[in-house]
N, C-alpha and C positions, 0 to 999 in steps of 0.2 A: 078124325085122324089129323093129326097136328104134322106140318110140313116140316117144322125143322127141329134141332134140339140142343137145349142149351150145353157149352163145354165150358168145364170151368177146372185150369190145372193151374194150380199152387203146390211152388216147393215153402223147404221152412224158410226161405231168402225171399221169394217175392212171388205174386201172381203172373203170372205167363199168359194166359187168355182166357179170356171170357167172353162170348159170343154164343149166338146163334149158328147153328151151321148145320149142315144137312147131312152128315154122314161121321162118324169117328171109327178107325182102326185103331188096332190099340196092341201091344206084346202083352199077352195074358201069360202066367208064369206054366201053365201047360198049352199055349199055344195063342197066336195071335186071334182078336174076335174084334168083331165088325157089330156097330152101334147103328141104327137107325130110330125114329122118332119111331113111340109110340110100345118100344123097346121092354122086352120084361125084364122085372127089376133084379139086381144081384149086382155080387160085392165080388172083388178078386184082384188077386196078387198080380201086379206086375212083374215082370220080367225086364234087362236089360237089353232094347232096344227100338226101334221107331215106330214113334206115335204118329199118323196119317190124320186131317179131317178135311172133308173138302166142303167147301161154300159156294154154290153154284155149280161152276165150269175150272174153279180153282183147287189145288190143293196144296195144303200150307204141311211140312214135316218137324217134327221136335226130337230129338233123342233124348229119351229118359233112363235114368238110373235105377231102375224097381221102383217100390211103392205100392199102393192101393188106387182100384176105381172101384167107384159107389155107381152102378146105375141105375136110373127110374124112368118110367114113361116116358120123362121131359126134360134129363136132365143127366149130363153125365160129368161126375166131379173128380178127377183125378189127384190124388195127392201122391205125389213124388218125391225120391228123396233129393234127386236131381234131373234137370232140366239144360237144353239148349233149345232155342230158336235154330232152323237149319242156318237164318241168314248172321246169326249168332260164332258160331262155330268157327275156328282156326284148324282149318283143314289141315296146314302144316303141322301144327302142332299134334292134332291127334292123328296123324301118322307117323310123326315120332314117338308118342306114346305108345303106338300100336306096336311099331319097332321094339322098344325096350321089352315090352310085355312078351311079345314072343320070343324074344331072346333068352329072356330072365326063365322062360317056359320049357325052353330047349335046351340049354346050355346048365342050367342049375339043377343041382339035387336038394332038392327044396322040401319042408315038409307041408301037411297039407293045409296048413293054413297060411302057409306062405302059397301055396297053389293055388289055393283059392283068390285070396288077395290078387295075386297077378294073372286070372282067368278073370276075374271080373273087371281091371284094368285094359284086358284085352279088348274084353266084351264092347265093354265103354267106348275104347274108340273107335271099332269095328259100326256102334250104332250112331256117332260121332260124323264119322264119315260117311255112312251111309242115309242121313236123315241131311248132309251139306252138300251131296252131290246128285 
């Protein structure tokens, strides 16, 4: 049984991490799921918000924007449509964001793909803030 398991998350802009590491959490698009070595394999939609992995005694957070994870025994590959590092993140910022969003959400007669649009905007900064604090 293998101790630990590779993470490897790339959006279409650049690689974010690749490492070893002992544990991945992850927002699966029906529910967050929890990776361990040695893991049975399967494929699944992501959903908008925080990706967890920890390495030791640490744990590092990302907020992602949907996508796909691939996982195997040994190896878990996430591709994203977007990504932050928590220590990445303009917390100001995505609280303004978060602002307009719910405002645009309350305030507007919108139809639904403008509701969508600005649900997933909210989403965003809701996982934004919550993967930098």
């Amino acid at each position: 049984m293998a101790s630990t398991i590779k993470l490897e998350l790339v959006t279409p802009a650049r690689l974010l991490v690749s490492e070893e590491v002992d544990e991945v959490i992850a927002p699966g698009y029906e529910g967050e799921f929890g990776v361990l070595p040695d893991h049975t394999p399967f494929l699944v939609i992501l959903s908008i918000g925080v990706l967890r992995y920890r390495k030791s005694n640490q744990e590092w957070k990302i907020a992602v924007g949907g996508g796909f994870a691939e996982v195997t025994s040994d190896r878990v590959v996430i591709l994203a449509d977007v990504a932050e590092k928590a220590e990445e993140i303009d917390v100001d910022r995505a609280r303004r964001a978060n602002e307009r969003a719910e405002k645009a959400l309350k305030d507007l007669v919108i139809d639904d793909a403008e509701f969508n649009k600005m649900n997933s905007a909210l989403q965003r900064s809701i996982a934004r803030m919550s993967a930098a604090e």
